[in-house]
Every structure is written in C-alpha cells, then in structure tokens.
N, C-alpha and C positions, 0 to 999 in steps of 0.2 A: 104481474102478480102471481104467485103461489099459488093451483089451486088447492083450495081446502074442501074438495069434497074428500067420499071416503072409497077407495079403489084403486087402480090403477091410472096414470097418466097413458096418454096415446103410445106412447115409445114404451109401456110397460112398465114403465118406473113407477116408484110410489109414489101417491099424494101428495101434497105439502102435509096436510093434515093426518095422514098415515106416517110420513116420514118424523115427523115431529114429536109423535107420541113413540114411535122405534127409538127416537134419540134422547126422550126421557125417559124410557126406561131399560135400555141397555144397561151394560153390565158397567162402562165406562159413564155413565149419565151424571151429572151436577148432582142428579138429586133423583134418589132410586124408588118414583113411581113406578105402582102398579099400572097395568095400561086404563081401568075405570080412570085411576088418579090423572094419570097421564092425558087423558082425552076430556076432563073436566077444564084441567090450565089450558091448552090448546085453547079450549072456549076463549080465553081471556086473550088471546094472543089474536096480532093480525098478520095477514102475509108480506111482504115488503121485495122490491126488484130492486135492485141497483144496478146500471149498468156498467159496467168496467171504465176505470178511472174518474167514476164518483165519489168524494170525500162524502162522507156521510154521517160523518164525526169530526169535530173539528176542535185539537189540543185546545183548551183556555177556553172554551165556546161556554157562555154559562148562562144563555137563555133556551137551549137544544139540550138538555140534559135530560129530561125523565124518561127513557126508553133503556131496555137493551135490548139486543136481538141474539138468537140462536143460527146459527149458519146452515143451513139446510144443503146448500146447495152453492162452488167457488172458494173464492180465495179472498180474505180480508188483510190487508199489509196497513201493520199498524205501523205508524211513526211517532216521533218523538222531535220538538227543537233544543237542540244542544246549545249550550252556553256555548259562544264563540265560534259558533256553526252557524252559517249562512242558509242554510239547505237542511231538511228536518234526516233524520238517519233511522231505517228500517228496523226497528226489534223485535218485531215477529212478523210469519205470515200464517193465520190461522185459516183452516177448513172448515168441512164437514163434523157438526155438532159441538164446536167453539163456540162461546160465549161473549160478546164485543159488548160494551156499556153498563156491566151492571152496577158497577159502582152509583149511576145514575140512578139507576133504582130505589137505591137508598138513600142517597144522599143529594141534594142541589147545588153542591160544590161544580165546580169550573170540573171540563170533560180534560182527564189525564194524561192524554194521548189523541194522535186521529187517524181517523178509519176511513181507509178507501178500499175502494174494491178492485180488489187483482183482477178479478175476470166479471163476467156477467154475475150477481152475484141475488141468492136468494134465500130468505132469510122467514122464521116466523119472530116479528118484535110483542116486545109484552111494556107496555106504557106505566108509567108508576102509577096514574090514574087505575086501569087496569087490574094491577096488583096489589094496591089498597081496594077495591071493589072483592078481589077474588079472597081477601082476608076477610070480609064484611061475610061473605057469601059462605066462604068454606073455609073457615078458620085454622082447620088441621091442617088442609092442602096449602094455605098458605104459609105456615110456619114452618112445613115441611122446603116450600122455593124457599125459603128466607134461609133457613139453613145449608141449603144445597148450593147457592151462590155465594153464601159467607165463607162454605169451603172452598171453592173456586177463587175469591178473592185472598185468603189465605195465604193457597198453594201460590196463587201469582207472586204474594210478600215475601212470601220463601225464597222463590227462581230470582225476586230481583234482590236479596241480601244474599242469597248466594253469589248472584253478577257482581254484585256493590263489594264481596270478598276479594274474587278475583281481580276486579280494577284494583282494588288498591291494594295488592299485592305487586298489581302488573307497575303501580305507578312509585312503589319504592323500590321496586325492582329498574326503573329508569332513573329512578333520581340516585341510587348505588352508582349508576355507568356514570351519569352526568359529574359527580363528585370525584371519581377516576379521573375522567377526562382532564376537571378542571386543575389538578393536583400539579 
C-alpha cells in the first residue's frame, strides 16, 4: 500500500499522500487545486499496490466499475480487444500522474479498456462512493473533480477521433493499392 502519511518515505521520496496532492496541483494536474483543496480530495481517496502484470481493470467488466485511480508511482499499459484479433493490442502506457478509470466514476457502463500494470504499480483510487460523499461534503471541491476529469475524458475523445482520422485515411489509402492491384 501507499503510505499516506505526510513527509518523506524511507528512500526520501514523497508520501503517497504528499505525492498525490503535488500531482493535483501541479501545473499539468486534471484539475488545478490549491494544495488546502488538494489535501481535502486526498481525504476521499485510498492507496492501492498492484503488482506488475495485474489486470486490475478489465475491457467489458461491468460489475468493477466504480473507481478510478491516479498513477502515483509505474506504468499502467492499457489494452484494447480488436475485432478479428485474438490477443487484445496496447494503446497506451500511462505513468506518473495519469488517470486510469474515470469514466467509472461517472458512469456504470461496462470498463472501455483494461488496465495492467507494467511494473509494480501504485496508485491513490478515489471510489464513486467516495466522490458522491466528497460532493455531499464539499460541494465546490467536488464539482471542481468533476470538471477536471470531464476534461481529461474530452482530450482522450479528441486523441482517439484524431486515431479514428488517421485509420481511415490509412485504410483508403489500402484499399487505392488493393484497387491497383486488382485492375
């Protein structure tokens, strides 16, 4: 587990709970708390270990839905199953201060994709339980996550109509050759 006190780990590194409030509120953060704001959501969040080659999300899974987690600490390689593929195919591998699940957050639809851990991986998760609590509790602070992840799910709709551009350029640009070919 992550710890969450507040100080240094043994090796010098930050906390979980120090690192967590850095990576909400850096300059790069989902969602640009101040560090009070920052250290309030922490509250609502738990630590989580994965050990490397743990799926810990799994494409279509639609009873494991309500979490997502912030990447603290590894590497998360998300996949995907392709129609007509036997074997699921890598479309990202996310770090330090990535976002894995939040669509879960919002919504109880079937999980998108699945998530393993590249390496030992550690994470602070925020549960939808959670984050309906932290709306009851701090209503600003919560509409403030709600926002911060809604642009995160955004920019991902973006990078994949952007991908979905390129295929199917790349795949009339095949079917040109194939029509050659057959002539």
């Amino acid at each position: 587990m992550v710890d969450q006190d507040s100080g240094l780990g043994s090796d010098g590194s930050l906390s979980g709970s120090d690192l967590t409030i850095q990576l909400l509120t850096g300059s790069s953060a989902f969602a640009q708390f101040s560090r009070n704001e920052a250290a309030v959501v922490v509250g609502f969040m738990k630590p989580a270990r994965f050990e490397a080659g743990t799926c810990f999300i799994t494409e279509g899974d639609v009873t494991d839905t309500g979490f997502m987690a912030l990447v603290l600490q590894g590497e998360v390689i998300v996949e995907n199953l392709i129609v007509s593929r036997t074997a699921p195919i890598t479309t990202a591998v996310l770090g330090l201060g990535c976002l894995v699940g939040e669509i879960g957050l919002i919504d109880e639809g079937p999980r998108s994709a699945s998530c393993i851990a590249g390496t030992d991986l550690y994470c602070a998760v925020l549960t939808r339980e959670a984050f309906y609590s932290l709306i009851v509790k701090e209503p600003a602070l919560g509409a403030k996550l709600m926002l911060g992840v809604s642009v995160r799910i955004a920019e991902r709709a973006r990078e994949t109509a952007r991908k979905l551009k390129i295929y199917a350029k790349l795949c009339q640009a095949m079917q040109a050759e194939i029509n050659v070919l057959l002539r």
